[in-house]
Backbone and ligand atoms as CSV (ligand in chain L), in Angstrom:
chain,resi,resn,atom,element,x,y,z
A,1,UNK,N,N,0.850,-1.189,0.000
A,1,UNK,CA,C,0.000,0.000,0.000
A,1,UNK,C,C,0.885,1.238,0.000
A,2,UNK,N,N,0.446,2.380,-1.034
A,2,UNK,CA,C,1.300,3.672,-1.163
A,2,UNK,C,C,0.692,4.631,-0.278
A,3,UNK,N,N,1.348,5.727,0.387
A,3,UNK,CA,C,1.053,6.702,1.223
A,3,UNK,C,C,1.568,7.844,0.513
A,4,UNK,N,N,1.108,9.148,0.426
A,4,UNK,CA,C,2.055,10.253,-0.111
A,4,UNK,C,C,1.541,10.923,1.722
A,5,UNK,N,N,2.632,11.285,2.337
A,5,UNK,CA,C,3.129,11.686,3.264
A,5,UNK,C,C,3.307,13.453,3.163
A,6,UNK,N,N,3.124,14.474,3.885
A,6,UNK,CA,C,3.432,15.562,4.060
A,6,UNK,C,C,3.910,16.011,5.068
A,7,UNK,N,N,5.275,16.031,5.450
A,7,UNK,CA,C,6.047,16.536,7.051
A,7,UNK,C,C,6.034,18.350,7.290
A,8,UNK,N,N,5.877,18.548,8.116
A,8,UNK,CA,C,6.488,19.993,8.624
A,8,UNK,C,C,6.550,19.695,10.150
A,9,UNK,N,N,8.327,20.001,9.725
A,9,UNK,CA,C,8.565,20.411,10.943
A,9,UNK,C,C,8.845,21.636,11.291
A,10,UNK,N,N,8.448,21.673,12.740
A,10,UNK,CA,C,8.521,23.249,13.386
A,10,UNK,C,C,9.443,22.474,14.906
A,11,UNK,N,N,10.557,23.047,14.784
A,11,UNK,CA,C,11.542,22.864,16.035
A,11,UNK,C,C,11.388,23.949,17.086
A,12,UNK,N,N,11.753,23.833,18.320
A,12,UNK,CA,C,11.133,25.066,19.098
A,12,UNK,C,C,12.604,25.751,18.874
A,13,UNK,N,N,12.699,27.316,19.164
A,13,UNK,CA,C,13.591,27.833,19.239
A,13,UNK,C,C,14.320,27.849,20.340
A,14,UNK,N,N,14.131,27.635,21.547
A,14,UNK,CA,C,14.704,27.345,22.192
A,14,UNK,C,C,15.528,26.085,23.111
A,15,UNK,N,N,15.329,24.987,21.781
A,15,UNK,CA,C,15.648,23.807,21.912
A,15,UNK,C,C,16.834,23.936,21.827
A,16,UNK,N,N,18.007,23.029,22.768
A,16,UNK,CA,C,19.695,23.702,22.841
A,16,UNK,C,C,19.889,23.074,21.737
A,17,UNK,N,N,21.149,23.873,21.049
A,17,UNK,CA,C,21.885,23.163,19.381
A,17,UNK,C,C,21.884,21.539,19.218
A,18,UNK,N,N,22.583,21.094,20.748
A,18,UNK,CA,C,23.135,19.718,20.935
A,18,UNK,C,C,22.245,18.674,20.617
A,19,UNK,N,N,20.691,19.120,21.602
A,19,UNK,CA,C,19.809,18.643,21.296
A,19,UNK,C,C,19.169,18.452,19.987
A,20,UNK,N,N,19.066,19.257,19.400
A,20,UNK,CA,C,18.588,19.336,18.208
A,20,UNK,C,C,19.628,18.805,17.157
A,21,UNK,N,N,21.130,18.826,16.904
A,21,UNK,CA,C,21.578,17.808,16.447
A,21,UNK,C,C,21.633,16.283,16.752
A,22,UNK,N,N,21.434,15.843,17.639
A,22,UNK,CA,C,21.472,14.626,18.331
A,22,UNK,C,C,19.814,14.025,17.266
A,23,UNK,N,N,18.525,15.025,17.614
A,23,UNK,CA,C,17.638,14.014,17.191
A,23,UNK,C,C,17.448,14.382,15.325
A,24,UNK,N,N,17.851,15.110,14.867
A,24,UNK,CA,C,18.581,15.282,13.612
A,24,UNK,C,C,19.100,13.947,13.237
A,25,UNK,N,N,20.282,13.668,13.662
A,25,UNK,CA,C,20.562,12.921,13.209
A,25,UNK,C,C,20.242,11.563,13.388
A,26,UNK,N,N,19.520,11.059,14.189
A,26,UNK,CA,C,18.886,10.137,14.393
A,26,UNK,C,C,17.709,9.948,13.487
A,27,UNK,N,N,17.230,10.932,13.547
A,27,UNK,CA,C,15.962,10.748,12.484
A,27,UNK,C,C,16.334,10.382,11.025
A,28,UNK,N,N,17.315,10.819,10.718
A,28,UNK,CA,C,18.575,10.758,9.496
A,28,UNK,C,C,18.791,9.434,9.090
A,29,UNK,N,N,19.401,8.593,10.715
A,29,UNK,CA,C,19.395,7.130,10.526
A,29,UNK,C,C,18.128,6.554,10.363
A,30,UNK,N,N,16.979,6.639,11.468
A,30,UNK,CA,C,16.009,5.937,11.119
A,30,UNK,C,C,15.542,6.069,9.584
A,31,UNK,N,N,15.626,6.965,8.965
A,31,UNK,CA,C,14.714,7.402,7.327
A,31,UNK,C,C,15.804,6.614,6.508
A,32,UNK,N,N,16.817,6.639,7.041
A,32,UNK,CA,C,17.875,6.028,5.646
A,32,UNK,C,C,17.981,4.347,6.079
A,33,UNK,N,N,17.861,3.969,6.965
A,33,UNK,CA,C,17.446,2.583,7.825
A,33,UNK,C,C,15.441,1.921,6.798
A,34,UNK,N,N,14.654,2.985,6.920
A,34,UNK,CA,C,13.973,2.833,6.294
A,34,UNK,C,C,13.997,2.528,4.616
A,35,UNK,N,N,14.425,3.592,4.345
A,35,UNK,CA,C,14.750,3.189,2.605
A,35,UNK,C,C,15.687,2.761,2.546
A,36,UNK,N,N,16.380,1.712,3.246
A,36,UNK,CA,C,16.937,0.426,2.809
A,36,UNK,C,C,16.157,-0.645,2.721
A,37,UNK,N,N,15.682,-0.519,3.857
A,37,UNK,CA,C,13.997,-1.345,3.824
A,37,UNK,C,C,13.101,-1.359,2.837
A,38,UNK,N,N,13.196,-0.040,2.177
A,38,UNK,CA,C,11.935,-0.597,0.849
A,38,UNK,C,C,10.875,0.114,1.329
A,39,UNK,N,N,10.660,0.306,2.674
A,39,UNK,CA,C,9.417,1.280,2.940
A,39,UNK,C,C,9.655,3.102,3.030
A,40,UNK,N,N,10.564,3.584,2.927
A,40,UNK,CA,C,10.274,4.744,2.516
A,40,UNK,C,C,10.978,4.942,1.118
A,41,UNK,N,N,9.875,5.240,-0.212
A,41,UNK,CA,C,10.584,4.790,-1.040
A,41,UNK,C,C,10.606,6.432,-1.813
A,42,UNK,N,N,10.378,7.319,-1.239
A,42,UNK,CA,C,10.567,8.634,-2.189
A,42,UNK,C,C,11.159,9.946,-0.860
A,43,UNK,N,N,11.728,10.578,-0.972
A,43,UNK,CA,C,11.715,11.524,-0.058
A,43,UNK,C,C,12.689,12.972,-0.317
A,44,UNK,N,N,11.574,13.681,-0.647
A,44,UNK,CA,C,11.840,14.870,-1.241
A,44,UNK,C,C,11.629,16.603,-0.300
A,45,UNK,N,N,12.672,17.224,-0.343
A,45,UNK,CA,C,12.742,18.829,0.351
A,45,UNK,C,C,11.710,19.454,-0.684
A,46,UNK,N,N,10.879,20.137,0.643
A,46,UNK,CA,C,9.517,21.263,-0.573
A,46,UNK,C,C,10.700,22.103,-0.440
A,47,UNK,N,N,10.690,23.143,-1.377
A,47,UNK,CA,C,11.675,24.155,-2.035
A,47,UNK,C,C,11.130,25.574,-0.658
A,48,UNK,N,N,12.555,25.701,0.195
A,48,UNK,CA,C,12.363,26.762,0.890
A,48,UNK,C,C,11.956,26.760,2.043
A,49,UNK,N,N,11.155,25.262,2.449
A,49,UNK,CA,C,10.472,25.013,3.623
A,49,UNK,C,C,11.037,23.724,4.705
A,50,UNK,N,N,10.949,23.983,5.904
A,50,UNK,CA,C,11.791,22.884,6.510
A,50,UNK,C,C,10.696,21.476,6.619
A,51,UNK,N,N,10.154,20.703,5.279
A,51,UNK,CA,C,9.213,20.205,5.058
A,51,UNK,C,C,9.752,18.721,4.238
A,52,UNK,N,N,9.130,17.887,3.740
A,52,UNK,CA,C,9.380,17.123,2.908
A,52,UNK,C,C,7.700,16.399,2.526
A,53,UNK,N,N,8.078,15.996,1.045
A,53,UNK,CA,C,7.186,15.116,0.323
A,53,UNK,C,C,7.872,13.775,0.364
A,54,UNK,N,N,6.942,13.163,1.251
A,54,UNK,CA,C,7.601,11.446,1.244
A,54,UNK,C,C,6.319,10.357,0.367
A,55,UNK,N,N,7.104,9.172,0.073
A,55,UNK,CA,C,6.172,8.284,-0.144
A,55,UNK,C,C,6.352,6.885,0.502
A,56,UNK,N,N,5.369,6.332,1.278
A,56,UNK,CA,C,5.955,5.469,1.944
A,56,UNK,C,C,5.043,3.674,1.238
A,57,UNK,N,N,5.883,2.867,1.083
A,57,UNK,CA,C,5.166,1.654,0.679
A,57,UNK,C,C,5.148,0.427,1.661
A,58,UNK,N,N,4.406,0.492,2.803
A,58,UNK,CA,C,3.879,-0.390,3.610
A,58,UNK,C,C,2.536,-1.132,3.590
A,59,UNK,N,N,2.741,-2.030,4.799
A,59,UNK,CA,C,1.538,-3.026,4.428
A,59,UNK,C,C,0.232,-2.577,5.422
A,60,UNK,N,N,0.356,-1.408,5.727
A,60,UNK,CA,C,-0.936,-1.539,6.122
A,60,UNK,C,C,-1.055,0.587,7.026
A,61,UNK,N,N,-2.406,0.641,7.410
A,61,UNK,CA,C,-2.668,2.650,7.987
A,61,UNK,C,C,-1.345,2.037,9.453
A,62,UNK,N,N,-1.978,0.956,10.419
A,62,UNK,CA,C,-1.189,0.713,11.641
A,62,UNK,C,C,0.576,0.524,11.285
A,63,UNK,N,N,0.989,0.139,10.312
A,63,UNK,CA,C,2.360,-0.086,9.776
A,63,UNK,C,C,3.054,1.542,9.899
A,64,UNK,N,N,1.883,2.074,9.096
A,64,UNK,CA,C,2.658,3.232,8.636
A,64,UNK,C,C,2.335,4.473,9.867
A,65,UNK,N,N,1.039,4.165,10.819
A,65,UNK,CA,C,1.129,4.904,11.887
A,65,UNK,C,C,2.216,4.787,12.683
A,66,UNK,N,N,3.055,3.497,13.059
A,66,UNK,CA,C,3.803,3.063,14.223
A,66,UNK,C,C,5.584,3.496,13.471
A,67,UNK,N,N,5.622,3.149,12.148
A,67,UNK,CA,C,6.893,4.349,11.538
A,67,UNK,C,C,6.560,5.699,11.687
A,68,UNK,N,N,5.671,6.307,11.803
A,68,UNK,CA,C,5.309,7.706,11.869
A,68,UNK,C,C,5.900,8.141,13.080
A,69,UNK,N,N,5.184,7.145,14.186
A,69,UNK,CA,C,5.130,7.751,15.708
A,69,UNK,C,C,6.221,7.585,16.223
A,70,UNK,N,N,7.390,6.610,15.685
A,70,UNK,CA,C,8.646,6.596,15.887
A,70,UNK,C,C,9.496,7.391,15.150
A,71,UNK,N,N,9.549,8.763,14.954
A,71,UNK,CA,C,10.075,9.263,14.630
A,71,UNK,C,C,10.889,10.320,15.087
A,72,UNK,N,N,12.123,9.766,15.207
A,72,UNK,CA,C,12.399,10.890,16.414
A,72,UNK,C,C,11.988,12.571,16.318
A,73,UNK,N,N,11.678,12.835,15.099
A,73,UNK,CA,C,11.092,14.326,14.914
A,73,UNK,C,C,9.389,14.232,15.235
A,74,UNK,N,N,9.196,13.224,14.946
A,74,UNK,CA,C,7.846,13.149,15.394
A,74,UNK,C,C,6.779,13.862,16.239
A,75,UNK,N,N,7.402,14.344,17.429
A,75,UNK,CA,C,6.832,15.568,18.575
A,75,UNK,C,C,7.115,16.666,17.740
A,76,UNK,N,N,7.921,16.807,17.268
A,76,UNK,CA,C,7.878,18.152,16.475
A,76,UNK,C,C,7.483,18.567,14.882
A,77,UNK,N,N,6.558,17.632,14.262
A,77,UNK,CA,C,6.341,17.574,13.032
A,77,UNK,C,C,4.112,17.696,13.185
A,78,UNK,N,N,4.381,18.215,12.194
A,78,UNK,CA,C,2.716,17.911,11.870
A,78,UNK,C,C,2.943,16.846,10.824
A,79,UNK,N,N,2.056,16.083,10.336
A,79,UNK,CA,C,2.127,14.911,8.777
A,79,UNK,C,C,0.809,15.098,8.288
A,80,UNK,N,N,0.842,14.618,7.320
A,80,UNK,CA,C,-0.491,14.512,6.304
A,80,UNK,C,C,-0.656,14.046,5.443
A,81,UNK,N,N,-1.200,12.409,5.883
A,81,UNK,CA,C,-0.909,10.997,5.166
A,81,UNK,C,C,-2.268,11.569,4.151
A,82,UNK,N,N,-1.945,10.464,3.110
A,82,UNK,CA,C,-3.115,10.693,2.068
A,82,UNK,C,C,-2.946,9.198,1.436
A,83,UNK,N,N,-3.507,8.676,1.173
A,83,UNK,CA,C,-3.487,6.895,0.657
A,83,UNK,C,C,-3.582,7.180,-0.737
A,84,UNK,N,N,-2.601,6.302,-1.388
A,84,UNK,CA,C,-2.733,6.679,-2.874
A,84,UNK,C,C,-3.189,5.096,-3.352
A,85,UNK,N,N,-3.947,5.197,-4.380
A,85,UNK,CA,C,-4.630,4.117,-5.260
A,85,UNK,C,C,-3.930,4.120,-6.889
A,86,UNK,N,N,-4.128,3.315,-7.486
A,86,UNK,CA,C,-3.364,3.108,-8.791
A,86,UNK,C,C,-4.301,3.617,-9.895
A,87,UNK,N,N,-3.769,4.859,-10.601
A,87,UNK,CA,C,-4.371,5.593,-11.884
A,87,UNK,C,C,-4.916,4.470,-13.215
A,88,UNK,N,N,-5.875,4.601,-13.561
A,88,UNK,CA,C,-6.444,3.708,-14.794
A,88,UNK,C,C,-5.264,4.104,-16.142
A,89,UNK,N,N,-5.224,5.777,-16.041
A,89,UNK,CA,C,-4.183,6.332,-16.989
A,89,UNK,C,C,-3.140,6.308,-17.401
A,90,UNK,N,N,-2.384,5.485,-15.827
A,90,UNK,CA,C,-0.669,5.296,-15.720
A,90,UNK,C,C,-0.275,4.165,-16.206
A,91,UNK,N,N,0.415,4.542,-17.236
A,91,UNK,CA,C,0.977,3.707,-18.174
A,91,UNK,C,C,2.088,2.831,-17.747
A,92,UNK,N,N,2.525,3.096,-16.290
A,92,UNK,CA,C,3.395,2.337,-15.740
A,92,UNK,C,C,2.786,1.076,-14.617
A,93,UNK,N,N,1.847,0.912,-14.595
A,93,UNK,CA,C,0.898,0.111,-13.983
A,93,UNK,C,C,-0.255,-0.002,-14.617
A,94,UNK,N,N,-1.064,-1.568,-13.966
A,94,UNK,CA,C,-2.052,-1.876,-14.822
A,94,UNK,C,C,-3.529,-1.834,-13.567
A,95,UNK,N,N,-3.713,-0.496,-12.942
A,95,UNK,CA,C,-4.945,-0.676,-12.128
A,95,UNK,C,C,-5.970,-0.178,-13.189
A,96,UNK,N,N,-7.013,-0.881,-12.469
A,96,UNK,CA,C,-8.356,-1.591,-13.186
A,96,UNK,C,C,-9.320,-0.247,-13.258
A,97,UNK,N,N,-9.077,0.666,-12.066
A,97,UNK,CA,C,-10.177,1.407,-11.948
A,97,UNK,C,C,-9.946,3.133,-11.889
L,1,MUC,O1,O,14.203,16.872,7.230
L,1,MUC,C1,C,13.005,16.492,7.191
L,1,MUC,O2,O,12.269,16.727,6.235
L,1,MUC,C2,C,12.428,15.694,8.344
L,1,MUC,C3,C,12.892,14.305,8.383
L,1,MUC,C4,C,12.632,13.418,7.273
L,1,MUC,C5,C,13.731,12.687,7.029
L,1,MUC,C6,C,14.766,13.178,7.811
L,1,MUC,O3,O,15.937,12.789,7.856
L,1,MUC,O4,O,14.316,14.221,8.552
């Protein structure tokens, strides 16, 4: 099952540097830990915004809630899953409807 994903994060400003590199980069590992996995399979910077367009290919809403909620940015992100279905039009797949 495909997800198109929408992150924003908002970090507090007064979160110390250290801190905020520490779960930086963790989140860094978990996402690149992921798309080795096969489940985060797109992940793109919106132009200008501390945001990303992801796409995630898991097996199920609870799969992709419990990667969500483990995220170490997670407390500090809004998301905005959207379930994607397969285009009749897309010539790169054969969905029916
Ligand atoms: O930077 C972001 O968009 C947030 C998050 C997503 C992957 C990652 O490494 O950080």
């Amino acid at each position: 099952m495909l997800y198109h994903v929408r992150m924003d994060v908002h970090l507090p400003h007064d979160l110390p540097g250290d801190t905020r590199d520490q779960i930086v980069r963790q989140e860094r590992d978990y996402a690149q830990q992921l798309q080795r996995e096969g489940k985060w399979i797109h992940l793109w910077r919106i132009v200008g915004e501390y945001s990303n367009y992801s796409v995630f290919d898991v097996d199920s809403n609870d799969e992709l809630h419990a990667i969500l909620s483990n995220l170490p940015l997670f407390t500090y992100m809004e998301t905005h899953v959207t379930p994607l279905a397969g285009h009749p039009s897309d010539i790169h797949q054969s969905a029916s409807t």
